[in-house]
C-alpha positions as CSV (number, residue, x, y, z in Angstrom):
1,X,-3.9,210.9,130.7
2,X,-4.2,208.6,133.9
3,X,-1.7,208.2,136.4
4,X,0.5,205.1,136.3
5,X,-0.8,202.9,138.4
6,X,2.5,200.6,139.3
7,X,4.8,203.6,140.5
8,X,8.6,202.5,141.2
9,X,9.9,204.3,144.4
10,X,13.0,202.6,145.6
11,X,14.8,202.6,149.1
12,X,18.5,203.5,149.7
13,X,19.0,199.6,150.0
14,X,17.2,198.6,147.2
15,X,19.3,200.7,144.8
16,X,22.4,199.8,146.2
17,X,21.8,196.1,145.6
18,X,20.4,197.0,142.5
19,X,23.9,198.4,141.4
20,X,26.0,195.9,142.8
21,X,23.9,193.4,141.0
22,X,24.6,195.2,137.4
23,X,28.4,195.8,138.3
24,X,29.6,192.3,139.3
25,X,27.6,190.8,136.5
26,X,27.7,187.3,137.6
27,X,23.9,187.4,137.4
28,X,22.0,186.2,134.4
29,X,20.9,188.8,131.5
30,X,17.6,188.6,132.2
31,X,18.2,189.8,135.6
32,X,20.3,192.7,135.1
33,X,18.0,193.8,132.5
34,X,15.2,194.0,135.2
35,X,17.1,195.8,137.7
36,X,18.2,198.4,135.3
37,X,14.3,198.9,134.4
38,X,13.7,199.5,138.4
39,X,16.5,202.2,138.7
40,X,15.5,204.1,135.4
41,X,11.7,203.4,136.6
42,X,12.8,204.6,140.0
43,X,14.4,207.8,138.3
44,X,11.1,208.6,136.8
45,X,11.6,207.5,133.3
46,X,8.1,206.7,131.3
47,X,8.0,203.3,130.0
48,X,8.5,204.4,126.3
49,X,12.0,205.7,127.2
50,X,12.5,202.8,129.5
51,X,12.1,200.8,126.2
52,X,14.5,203.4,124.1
53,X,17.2,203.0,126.8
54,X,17.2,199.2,127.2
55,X,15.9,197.4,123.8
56,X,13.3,195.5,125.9
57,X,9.5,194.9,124.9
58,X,6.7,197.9,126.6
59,X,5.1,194.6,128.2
60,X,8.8,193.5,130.0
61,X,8.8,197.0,131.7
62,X,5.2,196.5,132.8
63,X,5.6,193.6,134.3
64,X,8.7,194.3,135.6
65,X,6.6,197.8,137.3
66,X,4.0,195.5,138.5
67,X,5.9,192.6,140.1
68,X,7.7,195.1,142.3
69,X,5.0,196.8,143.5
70,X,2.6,194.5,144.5
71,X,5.0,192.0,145.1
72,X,9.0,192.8,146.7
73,X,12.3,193.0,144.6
74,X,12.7,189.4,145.1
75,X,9.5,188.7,143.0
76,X,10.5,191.6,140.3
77,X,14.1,190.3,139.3
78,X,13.5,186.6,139.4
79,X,10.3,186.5,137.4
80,X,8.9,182.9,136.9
81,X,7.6,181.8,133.4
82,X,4.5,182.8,132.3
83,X,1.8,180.1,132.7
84,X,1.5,178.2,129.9
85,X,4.9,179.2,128.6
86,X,6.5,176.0,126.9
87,X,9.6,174.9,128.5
88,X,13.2,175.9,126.1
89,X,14.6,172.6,127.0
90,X,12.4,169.3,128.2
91,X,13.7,165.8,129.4
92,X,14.7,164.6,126.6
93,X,16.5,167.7,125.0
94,X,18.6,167.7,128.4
95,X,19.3,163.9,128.4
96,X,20.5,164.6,125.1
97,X,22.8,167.5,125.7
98,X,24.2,165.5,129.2
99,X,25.0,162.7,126.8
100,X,26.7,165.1,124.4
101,X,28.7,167.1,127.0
102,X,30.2,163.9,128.7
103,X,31.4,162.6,125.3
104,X,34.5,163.3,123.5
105,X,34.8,166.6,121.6
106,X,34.6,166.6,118.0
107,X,37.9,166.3,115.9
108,X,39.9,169.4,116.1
109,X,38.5,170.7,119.5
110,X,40.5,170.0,122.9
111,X,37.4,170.3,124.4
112,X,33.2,171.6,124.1
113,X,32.1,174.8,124.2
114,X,28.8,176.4,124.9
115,X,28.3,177.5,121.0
116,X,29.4,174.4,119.8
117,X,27.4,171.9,122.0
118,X,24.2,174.0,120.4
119,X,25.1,174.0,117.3
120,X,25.9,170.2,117.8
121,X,22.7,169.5,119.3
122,X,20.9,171.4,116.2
123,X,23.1,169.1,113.9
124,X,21.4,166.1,115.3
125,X,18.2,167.0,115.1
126,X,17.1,167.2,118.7
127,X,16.2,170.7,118.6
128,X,15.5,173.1,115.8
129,X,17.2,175.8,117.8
130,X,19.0,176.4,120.9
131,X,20.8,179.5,121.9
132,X,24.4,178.8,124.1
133,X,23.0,180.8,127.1
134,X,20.2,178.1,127.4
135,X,22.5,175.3,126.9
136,X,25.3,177.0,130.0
137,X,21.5,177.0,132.3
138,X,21.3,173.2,131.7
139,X,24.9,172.3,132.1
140,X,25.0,175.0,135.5
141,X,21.8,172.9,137.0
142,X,23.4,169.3,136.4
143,X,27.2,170.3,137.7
144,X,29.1,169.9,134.3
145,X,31.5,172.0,132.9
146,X,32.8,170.2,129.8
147,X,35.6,173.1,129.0
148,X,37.1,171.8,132.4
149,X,39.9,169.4,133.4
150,X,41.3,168.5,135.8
151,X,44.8,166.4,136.5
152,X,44.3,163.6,138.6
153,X,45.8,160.4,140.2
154,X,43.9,157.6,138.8
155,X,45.0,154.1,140.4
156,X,43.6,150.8,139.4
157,X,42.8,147.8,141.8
158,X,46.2,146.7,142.8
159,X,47.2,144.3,145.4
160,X,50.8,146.2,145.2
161,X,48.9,149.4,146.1
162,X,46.5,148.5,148.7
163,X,49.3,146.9,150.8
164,X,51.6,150.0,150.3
165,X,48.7,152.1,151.2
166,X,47.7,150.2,154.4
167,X,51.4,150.2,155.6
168,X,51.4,154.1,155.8
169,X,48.1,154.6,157.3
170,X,49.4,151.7,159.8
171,X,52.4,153.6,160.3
172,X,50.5,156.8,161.0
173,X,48.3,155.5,163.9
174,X,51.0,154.6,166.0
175,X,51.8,156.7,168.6
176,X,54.7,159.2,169.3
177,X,58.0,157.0,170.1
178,X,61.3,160.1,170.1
179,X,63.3,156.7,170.1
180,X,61.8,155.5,166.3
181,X,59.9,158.9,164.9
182,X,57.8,158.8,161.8
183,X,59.4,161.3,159.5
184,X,57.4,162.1,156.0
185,X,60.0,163.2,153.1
186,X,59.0,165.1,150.0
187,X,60.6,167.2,147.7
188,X,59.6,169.9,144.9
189,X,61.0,172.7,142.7
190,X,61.0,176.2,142.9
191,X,61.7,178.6,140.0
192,X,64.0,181.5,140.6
193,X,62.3,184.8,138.8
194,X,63.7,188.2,139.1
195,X,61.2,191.3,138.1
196,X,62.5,193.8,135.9
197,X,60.5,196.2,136.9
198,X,59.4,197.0,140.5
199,X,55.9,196.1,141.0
200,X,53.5,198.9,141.8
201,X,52.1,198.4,145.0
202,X,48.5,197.5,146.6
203,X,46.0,201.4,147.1
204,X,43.0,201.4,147.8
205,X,40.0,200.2,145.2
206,X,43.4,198.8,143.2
207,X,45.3,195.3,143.5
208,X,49.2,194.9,143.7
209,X,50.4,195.1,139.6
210,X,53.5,193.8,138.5
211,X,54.9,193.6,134.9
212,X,54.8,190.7,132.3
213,X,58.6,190.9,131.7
214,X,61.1,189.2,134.0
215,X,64.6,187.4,134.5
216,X,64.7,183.3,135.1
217,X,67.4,182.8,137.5
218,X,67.5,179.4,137.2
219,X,65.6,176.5,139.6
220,X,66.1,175.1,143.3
221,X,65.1,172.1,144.9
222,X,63.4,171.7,148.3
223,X,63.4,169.3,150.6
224,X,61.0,168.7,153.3
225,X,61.1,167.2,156.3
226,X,58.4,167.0,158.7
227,X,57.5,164.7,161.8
228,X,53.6,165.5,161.9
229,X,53.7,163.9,165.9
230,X,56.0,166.5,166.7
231,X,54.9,169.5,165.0
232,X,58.4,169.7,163.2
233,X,59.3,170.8,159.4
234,X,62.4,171.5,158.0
235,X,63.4,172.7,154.6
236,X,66.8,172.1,152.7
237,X,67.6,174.0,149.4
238,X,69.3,172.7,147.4
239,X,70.6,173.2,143.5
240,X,69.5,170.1,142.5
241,X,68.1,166.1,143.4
242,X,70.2,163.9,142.8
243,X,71.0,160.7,144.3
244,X,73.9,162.5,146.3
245,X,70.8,165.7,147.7
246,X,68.8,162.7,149.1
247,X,71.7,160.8,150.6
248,X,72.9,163.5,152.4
249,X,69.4,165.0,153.4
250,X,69.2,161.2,154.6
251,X,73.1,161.4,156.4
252,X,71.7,165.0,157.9
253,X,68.4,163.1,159.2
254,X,69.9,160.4,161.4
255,X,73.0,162.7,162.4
256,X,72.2,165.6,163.0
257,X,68.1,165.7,164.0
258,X,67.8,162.3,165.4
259,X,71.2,160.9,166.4
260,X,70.3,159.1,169.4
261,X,67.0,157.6,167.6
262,X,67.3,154.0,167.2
263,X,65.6,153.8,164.1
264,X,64.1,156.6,161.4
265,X,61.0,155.8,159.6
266,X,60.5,157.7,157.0
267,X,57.5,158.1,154.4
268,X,58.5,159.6,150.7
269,X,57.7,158.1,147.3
270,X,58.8,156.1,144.5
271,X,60.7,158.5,143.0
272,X,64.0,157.0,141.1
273,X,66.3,158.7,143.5
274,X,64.7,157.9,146.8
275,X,66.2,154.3,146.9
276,X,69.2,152.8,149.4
277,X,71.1,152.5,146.6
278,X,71.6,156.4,146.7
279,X,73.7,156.0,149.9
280,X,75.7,153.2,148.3
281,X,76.3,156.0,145.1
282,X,77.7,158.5,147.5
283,X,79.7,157.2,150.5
284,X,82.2,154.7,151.3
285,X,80.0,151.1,151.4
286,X,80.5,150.6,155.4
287,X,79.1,154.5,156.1
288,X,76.3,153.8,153.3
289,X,75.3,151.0,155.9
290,X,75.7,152.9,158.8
291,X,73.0,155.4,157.6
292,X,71.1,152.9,156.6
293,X,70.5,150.9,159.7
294,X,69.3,153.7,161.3
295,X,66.7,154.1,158.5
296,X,63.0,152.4,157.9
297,X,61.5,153.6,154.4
298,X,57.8,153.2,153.9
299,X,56.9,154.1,150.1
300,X,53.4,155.3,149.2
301,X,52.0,153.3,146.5
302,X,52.5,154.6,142.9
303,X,49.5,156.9,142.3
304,X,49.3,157.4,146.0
305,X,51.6,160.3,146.5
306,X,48.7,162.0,148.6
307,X,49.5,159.8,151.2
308,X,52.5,161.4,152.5
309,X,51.7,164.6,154.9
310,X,54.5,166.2,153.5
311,X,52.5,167.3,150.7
312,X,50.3,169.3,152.5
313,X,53.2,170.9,154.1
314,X,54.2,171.9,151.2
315,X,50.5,172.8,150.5
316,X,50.9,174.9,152.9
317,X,54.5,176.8,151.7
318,X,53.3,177.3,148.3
319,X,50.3,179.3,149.6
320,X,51.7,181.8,152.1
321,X,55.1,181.4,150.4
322,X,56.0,180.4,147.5
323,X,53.1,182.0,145.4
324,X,54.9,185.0,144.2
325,X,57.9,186.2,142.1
326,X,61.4,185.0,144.3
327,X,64.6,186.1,142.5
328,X,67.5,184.1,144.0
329,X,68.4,181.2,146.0
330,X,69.4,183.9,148.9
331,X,66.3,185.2,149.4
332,X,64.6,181.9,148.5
333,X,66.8,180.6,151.9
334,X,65.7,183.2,154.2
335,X,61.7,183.5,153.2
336,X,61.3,179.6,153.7
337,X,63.4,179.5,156.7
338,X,61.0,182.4,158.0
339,X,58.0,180.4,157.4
340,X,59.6,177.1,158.2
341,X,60.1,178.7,162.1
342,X,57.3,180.3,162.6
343,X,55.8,177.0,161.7
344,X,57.5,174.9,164.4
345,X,57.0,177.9,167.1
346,X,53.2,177.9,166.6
347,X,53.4,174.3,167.0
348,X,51.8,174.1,163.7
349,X,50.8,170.2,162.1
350,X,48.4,167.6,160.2
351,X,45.7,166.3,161.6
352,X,45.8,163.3,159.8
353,X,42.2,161.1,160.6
354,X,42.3,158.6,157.4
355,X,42.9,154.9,158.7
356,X,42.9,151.4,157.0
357,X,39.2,150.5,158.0
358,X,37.9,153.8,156.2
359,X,39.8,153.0,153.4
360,X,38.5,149.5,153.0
361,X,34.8,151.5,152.6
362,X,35.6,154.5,150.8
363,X,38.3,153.0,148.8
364,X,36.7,149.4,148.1
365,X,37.4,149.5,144.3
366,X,41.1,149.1,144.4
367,X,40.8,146.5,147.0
368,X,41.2,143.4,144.4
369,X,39.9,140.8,147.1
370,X,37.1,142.9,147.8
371,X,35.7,143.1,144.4
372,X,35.4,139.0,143.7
């Protein structure tokens, strides 16, 4: 019997990619098949038990054999289509499945999947068949992923919101004055969760595990404070937000961080609580005034919450702090005030670079006298 002609001799390298192609399996089937015909090739398998081992035709592993050698890995794992091979899906079959994919799911489905787009595409009549790997190709090439979605803040044109939104980004491209300092104001929760059992910790080759069981402790509220010009943040805890919280986060601004300011501005949102009216609901009329002479709100638009740069502070807490299991307020306290000065020692701020004139171009739709 001849010798094979397309002999499979593999370098160090090229079986190590090899592997670390077939364990992460993030590649297509196709391709894993084809890299575990090169390593049984390269062990010296015949093609007969290459074909036992993997379910593949004689003629895949030949081809497979022959790409490789006269050709480079490359070639052998990302084998083109065979000339004159007709195409699964042509123009029309994708426009069809785009169109399907970006329309509402049938009754009883929160949202497509990969088997049921086929099988909805057979129903129509656009293709006799159509197998759900061929159909996640299509969507992967044109960017869709219909099983997706994602919450989002969707304003309309709105002359309320365009001059809200200009007042902040006005407010933010003024310069550093200590006597009236632009403070932004935010506030979110943080759930209290106490593990029952003690995590096991990070090893080597083996992430940190921690059980499914645990103890709610109840919820906290934080406040944050932070003066962008001035690389400042601070955080209050508190039990809850009431009307009371914000008037005397508001009493602790002008009194105790800037009491010889002449005037506070201060970015926040709409929220119900965030109004003068708070200060009124908690202290004697002619202190309520006092405070509030000293203070300058500037409210984002409704829908246009991203405009205060305290949300990215807080960005920024919920990812190196507040991601994990926190079991009381106590501990809460002392791993925010932990970030909060390391924080302020590094100098640590927002570059904020989004004025009125870019918004005018890359926000013209909600400009109403821009669109007449």
């Amino acid at each position: 019997m001849p010798a094979k002609k397309y002999v499979v001799k593999l370098t160090e390298e090229e079986r190590d990619e090899l592997k670390r192609l077939i364990s992460r399996g993030k590649s297509s089937a196709r391709k894993q098949t084809r890299a575990r015909i090169l390593l049984k090739a390269d062990e010296g398998l015949k093609d007969r038990e290459i074909v036992a081992a993997l379910g593949v035709g004689r003629s895949t592993v030949e081809r497979t054999r022959k790409r490789f050698v006269e050709g480079n890995l490359a070639k052998a794992l990302n084998e083109d289509p065979r000339p004159g091979a007709r195409r699964k899906v042509d123009g029309r079959v994708e426009a069809h499945l785009i169109a399907t994919a970006c329309a509402p799911a049938p009754e009883g489905h929160a949202r497509w999947s990969l088997r049921l787009l086929a099988e909805r595409l057979v129903e129509l009549g656009v293709v006799e068949s159509i197998s759900h790997e061929t159909v996640r190709q299509v969507l992967k090439k044109n960017e869709l992923k219909p099983w997706q979605r994602v919450m989002w803040c969707i304003p309309a044109a709105n002359s309320d919101f365009v001059a809200s939104m200009e007042d902040v980004l006005d407010l933010y491209e003024q310069p550093y004055d200590p006597e009236q300092p632009v403070v932004c104001f935010d506030e979110t929760s943080k759930q209290l969760i106490e593990e029952k059992r003690l995590p096991w910790p990070l090893q080597p080759g083996q992430p940190e595990r921690y059980d499914y069981e645990y103890r709610r402790n109840g919820t906290r509220n934080l406040f944050m404070f932070f003066e962008p010009l001035a690389n400042y943040r601070h955080i209050e805890v508190t039990e809850r937000r009431t009307m009371h919280d914000f008037a005397h986060c508001m009493r602790w601004l002008v009194d105790e961080r800037y009491p010889t300011a002449q005037k506070v501005r201060v970015v926040l949102d709409n929220l119900n609580t965030h109004r003068p009216a708070a200060l009124y609901e908690t202290f004697e009329p002619a202190e309520a005034n006092r405070i509030l002479r000293r203070l300058e709100f500037h409210y984002t638009p409704k829908h246009g919450s991203w405009l205060n740069m305290a949300e990215i502070e807080f960005s920024v807490l919920n990812r190196l702090c507040l991601s994990r299991r926190i079991p009381d307020e106590e501990t809460l306290q002392r791993e925010v005030k932990a970030l909060e000065l390391e924080r302020n020692q590094r100098q640590a701020t927002v570059n904020w670079q989004f004025t009125s004139p870019d918004a005018r171009i890359k926000l013209k739709s909600l400009y109403p006298s821009l669109l007449t």
